[in-house]
Steps between C-alpha positions, in 0.01 A plus 500: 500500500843304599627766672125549738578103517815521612442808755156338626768165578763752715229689677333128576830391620585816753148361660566159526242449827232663371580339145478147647157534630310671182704170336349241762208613521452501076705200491234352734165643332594418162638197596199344661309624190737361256510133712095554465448611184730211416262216639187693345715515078532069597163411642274749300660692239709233301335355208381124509720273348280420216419646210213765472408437901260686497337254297538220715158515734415264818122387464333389841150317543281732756277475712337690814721284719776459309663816288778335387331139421657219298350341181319138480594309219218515295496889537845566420460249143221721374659817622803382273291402177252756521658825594594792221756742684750264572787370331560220719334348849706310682479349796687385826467381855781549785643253603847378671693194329739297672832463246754204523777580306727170428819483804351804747222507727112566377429911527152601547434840220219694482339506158186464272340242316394661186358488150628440199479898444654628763791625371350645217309724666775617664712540185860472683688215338734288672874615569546098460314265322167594423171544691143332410318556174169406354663377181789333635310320848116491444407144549824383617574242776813569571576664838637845477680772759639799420724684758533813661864633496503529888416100495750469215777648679406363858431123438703483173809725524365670211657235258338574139496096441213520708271520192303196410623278789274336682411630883244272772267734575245395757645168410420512136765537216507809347680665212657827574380735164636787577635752796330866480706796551557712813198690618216277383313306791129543457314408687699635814820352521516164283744311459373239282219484230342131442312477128167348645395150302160619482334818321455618825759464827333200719368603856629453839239296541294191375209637289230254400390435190633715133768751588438732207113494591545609861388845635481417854907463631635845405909502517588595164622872516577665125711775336463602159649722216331782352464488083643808399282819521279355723476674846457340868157647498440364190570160615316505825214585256533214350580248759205678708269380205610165523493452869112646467415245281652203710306630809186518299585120322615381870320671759506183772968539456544880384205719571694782627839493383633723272845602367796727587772660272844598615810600346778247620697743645210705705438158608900360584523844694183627597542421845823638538435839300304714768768428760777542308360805392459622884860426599617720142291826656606414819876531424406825265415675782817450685684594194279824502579569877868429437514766201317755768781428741787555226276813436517626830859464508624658204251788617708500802843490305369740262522741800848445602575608098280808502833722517558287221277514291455868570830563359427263165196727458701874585755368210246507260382133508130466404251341690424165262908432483463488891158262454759291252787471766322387794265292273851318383564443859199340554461311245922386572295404827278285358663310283772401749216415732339328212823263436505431878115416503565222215753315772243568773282385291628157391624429874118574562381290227691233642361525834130544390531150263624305819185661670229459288251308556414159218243552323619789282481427146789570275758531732766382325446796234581714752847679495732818388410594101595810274133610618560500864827655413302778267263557782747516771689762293122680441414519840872643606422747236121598606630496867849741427176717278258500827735510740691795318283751387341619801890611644641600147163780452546598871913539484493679149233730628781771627562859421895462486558882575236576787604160634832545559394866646215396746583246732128493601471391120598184541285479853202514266650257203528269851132566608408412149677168477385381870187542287590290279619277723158473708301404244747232395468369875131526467460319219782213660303445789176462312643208297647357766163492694347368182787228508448435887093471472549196207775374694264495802227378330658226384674379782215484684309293256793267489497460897079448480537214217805356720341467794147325327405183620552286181298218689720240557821468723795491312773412707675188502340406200695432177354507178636208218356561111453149359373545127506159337594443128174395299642241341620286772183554704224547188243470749311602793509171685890482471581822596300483807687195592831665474379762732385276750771310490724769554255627770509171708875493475517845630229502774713179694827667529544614893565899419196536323169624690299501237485500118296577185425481139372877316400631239451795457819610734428784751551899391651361154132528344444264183182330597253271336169655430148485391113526524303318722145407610389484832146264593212592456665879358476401137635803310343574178804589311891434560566901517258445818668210609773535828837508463794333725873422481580121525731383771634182489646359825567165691340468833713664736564810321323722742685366782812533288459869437290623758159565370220475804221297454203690548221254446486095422800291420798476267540221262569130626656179341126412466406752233689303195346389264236284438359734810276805398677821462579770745660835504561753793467881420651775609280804708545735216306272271221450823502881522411553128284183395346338770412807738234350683498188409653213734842386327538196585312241347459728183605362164682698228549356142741602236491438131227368308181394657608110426751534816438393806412726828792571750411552835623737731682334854655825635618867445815615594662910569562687208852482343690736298574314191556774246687732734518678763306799341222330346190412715405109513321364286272229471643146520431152470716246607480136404736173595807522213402170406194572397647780296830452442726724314872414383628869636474468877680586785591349804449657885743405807442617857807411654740733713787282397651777243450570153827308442400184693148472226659573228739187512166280646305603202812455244547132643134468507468598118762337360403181673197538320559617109919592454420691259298753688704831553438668833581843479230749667518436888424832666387572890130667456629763704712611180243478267320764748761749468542447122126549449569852659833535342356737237317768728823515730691511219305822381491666880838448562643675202258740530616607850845505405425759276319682728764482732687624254276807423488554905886567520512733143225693707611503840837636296320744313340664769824505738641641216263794426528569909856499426524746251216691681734539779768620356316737310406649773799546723557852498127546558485239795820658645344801574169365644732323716702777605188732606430244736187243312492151697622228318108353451411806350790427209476140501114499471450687144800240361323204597112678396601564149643166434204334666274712269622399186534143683100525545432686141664172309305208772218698370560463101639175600191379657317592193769381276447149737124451425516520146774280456393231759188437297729379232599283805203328579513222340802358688350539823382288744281573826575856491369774303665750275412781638543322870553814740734358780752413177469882428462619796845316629692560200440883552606533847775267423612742219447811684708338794756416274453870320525715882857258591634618214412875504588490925836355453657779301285787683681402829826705310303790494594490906877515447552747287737754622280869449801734462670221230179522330492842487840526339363214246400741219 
């Protein structure tokens, strides 16, 4: 075996051209796959970091309008204490803190406000310190935080002192317990976990009358751990049971809603797994059509060695020990273009972390292990095997003897390895059709959802997130009076056209919901009930962002309080609820019947608020201090600059409360292209590896014209010397390439359809099986497919017919 090693090296090294492509081109399939595979082992196949995850389940509250609901209070309690498949319930509710940390400035973290049980569902214990516990914190008053290591590292230098000092968060002291080790940030990326002083976390928002009796204010969202031996199915029995008899008990609050179980991690990545999954049998097939090009080489090199091998075989060498040697050579091949595919793919690792889009969970599991390693060295050794065989069985099959007697021997071994070779181009371009029609597909989608009228005009508007610690502004009242005080310091500086309070901000999603009743359209049930988002919004937000007025008015300084309420809906909520019915003037009423009516002043256009992809919905909007919520966001037309705002707000803010951090100013015009970042994300790396499966083809098939040509030399000479015109020997070069060419768009094409329903799901405003993406990709490919089989047929027209007569 050494010595095949050591020969397969010196024969590699006499070649160094050809060599150094079948190198690139593995170095670059596996490579890709390996910097793939790579963000696939982090995001989806690395355990939790808790014990037994798949244990640990998310529970969600549903209903027909909401699939992945939150809990009320009252709900959650008696899912907790009456429940028999769970270990422990716990509950939390996102949130972001501001932290002021004694001699730096305050840091806004994202985080949770959670129950006491939290961490024992999730079973990880602190690296530091310790986390929450039933035994050790029910009942207590004393305000607890425990830290995320990225928080712990990033605000504190990592200094283990950090443990039981105290920390203002949202200006209230707090003990640091404990820091949690690397990896654990649930839900989405936490940084800091507040022990909630009540059995359940407090809401957003005031709630009138007993906390623990409400079912109407659902914010609460839950995750839970399995007892042992107890199955997810088993549990959503069991929760389903319990959410039956609450909607029997409760009709008027939970008639309807029922109950969803998840395991954590189908949940943490479930959005992420399809996609991922896409770009992974992407790259595959360029690894495939890279190991049909090495093929088709080493067919072609196998034919400068038939003298060779001929004369291995004559001496008596049998026809596996040939299979062995040329099987060493490949796999020598493929491991050296394995170890160059690990550095290609870190460098593309590195290059595809810069360019991912946020959002993706687990990112920073994500890097080089001993399994990317074992399955870079795997696929080096599959692709040296698949590569390998067809060239070693078609080389070894020689009669040594007759061979080196028959010249016209070999012309046959030839024929039968341009064979070989065809099919291998065949089957290259039909991937790399297969590759071009997703590639297609999905840029096309991507320029459709780009170019989709979200509703409002974002340019030269800047977006400022304001979320105000609870327990400097407890209340409604106050925090409306910080926003309008920041408002009306805003709204008077010279650069500013125009300016407005929000929530919910656009594209970003995360709206206020809920049921309502429309006069004199009394619903007989709440499952019958409509359904709209809540906006929340001072009185020039629609000039502020855009949104046309269709019908009525917007709101005025006159519709404060003590005067009766208004709202202003948007045309999707017209479309569905009020079709035929005159708008304005109607009255809507949400919550229980002891409410008072809201009339309708005006309805605005339709705005995107959950993305780009998603089709409006209905929407109410009412003045933000009637509703005011302590996460809201400030709007600024101005078309002084990013820049310019940022320092007006800053000054504006810390006129107002110092201790406000100010840390999320972004144009709207960015938060466009992020909301899009994913799709392009997906199309562009797709289409690089389609480019890269155009060029392995386009090679492949000047190759097998190539190798055609010069099989034929002595053949063509002599056409050429009785006289045939040049079209008559260019002609059958180009028509047997183009035939092949047209035999893989056809498996291609078929190849296309099934694997673009797999596709589906990720497009938008176009079809899967949408023919001009077919139809263009083929003629593109057959374009490409007739350059490359022209180029080298032109040499047919300077060969020289008496030198190729003396050839053989």
């Amino acid at each position: 075996m050494l010595n095949d090693v050591r020969y397969a090296v010196r024969s590699f090294l006499k070649t160094p051209g050809l060599t150094t492509v079948i190198l690139v081109t593995l170095a670059l399939g596996i490579g890709m796959n390996t910097a793939i595979f790579t963000i696939v082992n982090g995001v989806l196949l690395r355990p939790l970091p808790y014990p037994r995850p798949d244990d640990v389940v998310q529970i969600w509250n549903t209903s027909p309008d909401e699939p992945r609901g939150a809990f009320a209070a009252a709900d959650f309690v008696e899912l907790q204490h009456d429940n028999r498949s769970l270990a422990r319930l716990a509950g939390y509710r996102e949130d972001a803190y501001t932290m002021a940390i004694t001699g730096r400035e305050p840091v806004r973290v994202s985080g949770a406000l959670v129950t006491v049980d939290y961490f024992d569902v999730l079973g990880t214990p602190a690296a530091l310190g310790r986390t929450f516990s039933r035994a050790a914190d029910a009942g207590t008053a004393e305000p607890l935080v425990v830290l995320s290591d990225d928080a712990w590292r990033d605000h504190f230098g990592g200094d283990p002192a950090v443990v039981n000092t105290r920390v203002r968060v949202n200006g209230i002291p707090h003990t640091v317990a404990g820091v949690m080790p690397p990896g654990v940030g649930y839900p989405g990326e936490a940084q800091a976990w507040v022990l909630s002083s009540k059995p359940v976390p407090v809401p957003p928002i005031d709630v009138a009358g007993d906390l623990l009796a409400s079912r109407g204010v659902h914010y609460i969202k839950a995750i839970g751990r399995l007892l042992p031996g107890v199955t997810v199915q088993q549990g959503q029995q069991d929760l389903t049971t319990i959410a039956a008899q609450q909607a029997t008990r409760f009709a008027e609050s939970n008639a309807g809603r029922g109950i969803a179980v998840r395991r954590l991690r189908d949940e943490i990545v479930g959005e992420v797994r399809a996609p991922l999954l896409l770009l992974l049998g992407a790259v595959g097939l360029v690894l495939l059509i890279a190991c049909a090009n090495v093929a088709s080489l080493l067919l072609a090199r196998a034919s400068s060695r038939h003298r060779e091998i001929a004369i291995r075989a004559a001496l008596g060498a049998q026809r596996a020990r040939l299979v062995r040697q040329l099987i060493t050579e490949s796999l020598v091949l493929g491991l050296a273009g394995g170890a160059a595919g690990l550095l290609v793919g870190s460098w593309a690792l590195t290059l595809l972390l810069k360019v991912m889009p946020d959002g993706i969970p687990r990112v920073q599991q994500i890097g080089l292990d001993m399994r990317v390693a074992a399955i870079a060295i795997a696929a080096s050794v599959a692709s040296a095997l698949l590569f390998g065989v067809v060239p070693a069985l078609q080389a070894s099959r020689t009669d040594g003897v007759r061979a080196l007697r028959d010249s016209d021997r070999a012309t046959t071994a030839g024929r039968g390895r341009a064979r070989a070779r065809a099919v291998l181009v065949v089957g290259e371009i039909a991937l790399t059709l297969v590759l071009l029609v997703l590639a297609g597909l999905l840029g096309n989608s991507f320029l459709r959802l780009q170019n989709v009228d979200p509703g409002f005009r974002a340019e030269h508007v800047t977006l400022v997130t304001l979320p105000l610690p609870q327990a400097a502004y407890p209340e409604g009242k106050r925090q409306a009076a910080f926003y309008q005080r920041i408002l009306e310091g805003i709204e008077q500086k010279p650069q500013v056209e125009s300016a407005a309070i929000l929530f919910p901000s656009p594209i970003h999603g995360g709206n206020a919901s809920g049921t309502f009743v429309i006069d004199g359209r009394e619903a007989s049930s709440r499952v019958e009930k409509p359904f709209a988002a809540i906006g929340s919004v001072s009185a020039k937000y629609f000039r502020t962002l855009g949104i046309p007025l269709i019908q009525g008015r917007t709101f005025n300084e006159q519709d404060r309080e003590p005067a009766p309420e208004v709202a202003i809906v948007n045309a999707a909520l017209v479309r569905k609820y009020l079709r035929g019915q005159q708008a304005i003037g109607s009255r809507i009423r949400f919550g229980d019947p002891n409410e008072g009516w809201i009339t309708i002043v005006g309805v605005v256009g339709d705005s995107r608020n959950l993305g780009l992809g998603k089709d409006p919905a209905p929407l109410v909007y009412v003045p933000y201090h009637r509703f005011p919520l302590p996460f809201m966001s400030l709007a600024i037309r101005s078309s002084a600059g990013t820049t310019a705002i940022a320092s007006l707000v800053r000054t504006a803010v810390r006129n107002a409360d110092p201790d406000l951090p100010v840390d999320e100013i972004t144009p709207l015009q960015d938060v466009l292209r992020e909301s899009v970042a994913e799709p392009r994300f997906r199309a562009l790396l797709v289409a690089a590896f389609a480019a890269m499966a155009v060029v392995l083809a386009g090679l492949g098939v000047y190759g097998l014209i190539s190798y055609s040509v010069t099989q034929r030399t002595r053949e063509i000479g002599i056409r050429m010397a009785l006289g045939a015109p040049s079209r008559q020997i260019v002609l059958p070069v180009v028509r047997d390439a183009m035939t092949l060419a047209l035999t893989g768009v056809g498996i291609g094409l078929v190849g296309s359809f099934a694997a673009s329903q797999a596709l589906a799901r990720f497009l938008f405003g176009v079809g899967a099986t949408d023919p001009l993406t077919y139809g263009s990709v083929a003629t593109f490919l057959l374009s490409v497919a007739l350059f490359a089989s022209y180029v080298p047929s032109r040499r047919v027209l300077r060969i020289d017919p008496l030198v190729a007569l003396r050839a053989d």
